[in-house]
N, C-alpha and C positions, 0 to 999 in steps of 0.2 A: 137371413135369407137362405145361406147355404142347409141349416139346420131345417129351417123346411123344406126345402126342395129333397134332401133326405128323408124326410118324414113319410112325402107323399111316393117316391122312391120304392118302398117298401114294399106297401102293399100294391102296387100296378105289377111287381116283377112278382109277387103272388097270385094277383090275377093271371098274371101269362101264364104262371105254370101250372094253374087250375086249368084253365081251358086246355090247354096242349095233355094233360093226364087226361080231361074227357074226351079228347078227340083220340087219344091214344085207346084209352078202355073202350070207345066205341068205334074203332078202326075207320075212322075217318077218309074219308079217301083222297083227300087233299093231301094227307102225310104223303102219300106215292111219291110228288112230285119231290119230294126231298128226300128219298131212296130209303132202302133198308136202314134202319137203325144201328150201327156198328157196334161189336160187340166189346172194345177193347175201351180200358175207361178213359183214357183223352180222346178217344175219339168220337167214345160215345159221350163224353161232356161235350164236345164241340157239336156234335150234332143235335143234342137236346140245347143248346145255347140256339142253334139258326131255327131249329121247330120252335121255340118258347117268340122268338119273335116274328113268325109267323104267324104264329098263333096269335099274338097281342095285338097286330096289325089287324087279323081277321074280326077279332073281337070290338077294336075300335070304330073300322068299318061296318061293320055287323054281316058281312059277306056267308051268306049258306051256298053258295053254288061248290060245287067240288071243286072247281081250280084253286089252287092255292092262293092267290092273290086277285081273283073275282077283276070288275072293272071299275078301272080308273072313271072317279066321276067329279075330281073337283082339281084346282092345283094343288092341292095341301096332300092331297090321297096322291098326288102325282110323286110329290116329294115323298113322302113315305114310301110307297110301294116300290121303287128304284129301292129306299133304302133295305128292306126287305129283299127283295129281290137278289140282292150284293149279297145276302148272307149264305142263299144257295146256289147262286149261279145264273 
């Protein structure tokens, strides 16, 4: 179990970081909401660690509106979106 749960692991935290590079390369404007990108490298991993799950949440939900975290439309997105939310404030 644990060896799948790893498997599928993998490629989801590759999807996030797909999307969060096209929302980067195409200036997305939901990044706003989670500020300038810092330029020093733990801070710019921490801040590419809370955009990558933004990013995954968005892509889960399929959310296009520019707010970072769109609207809550079920309890599951309820739970998620808090948990998203936590990562930038």
């Amino acid at each position: 179990m644990r060896r799948a749960l790893h498997e599928r692991r993998v490629p989801i935290e590759q999807r996030a970081e797909a999307c969060l590079d096209t929302a980067l390369t195409n200036a997305k404007s939901w990044l706003t909401t989670l500020g300038t990108p810092p330029t020093g490298p733990q801070e710019s991993a921490a801040w590419r660690e809370c955009a990558t799950m933004v990013a995954a949440y968005r892509d889960r939900y399929g959310i296009m509106i520019p707010t970072a975290l769109g609207t809550v439309e079920s309890p599951r997105q309820k739970i998620d979106e808090a948990r998203a939310r936590n990562t930038y404030g």
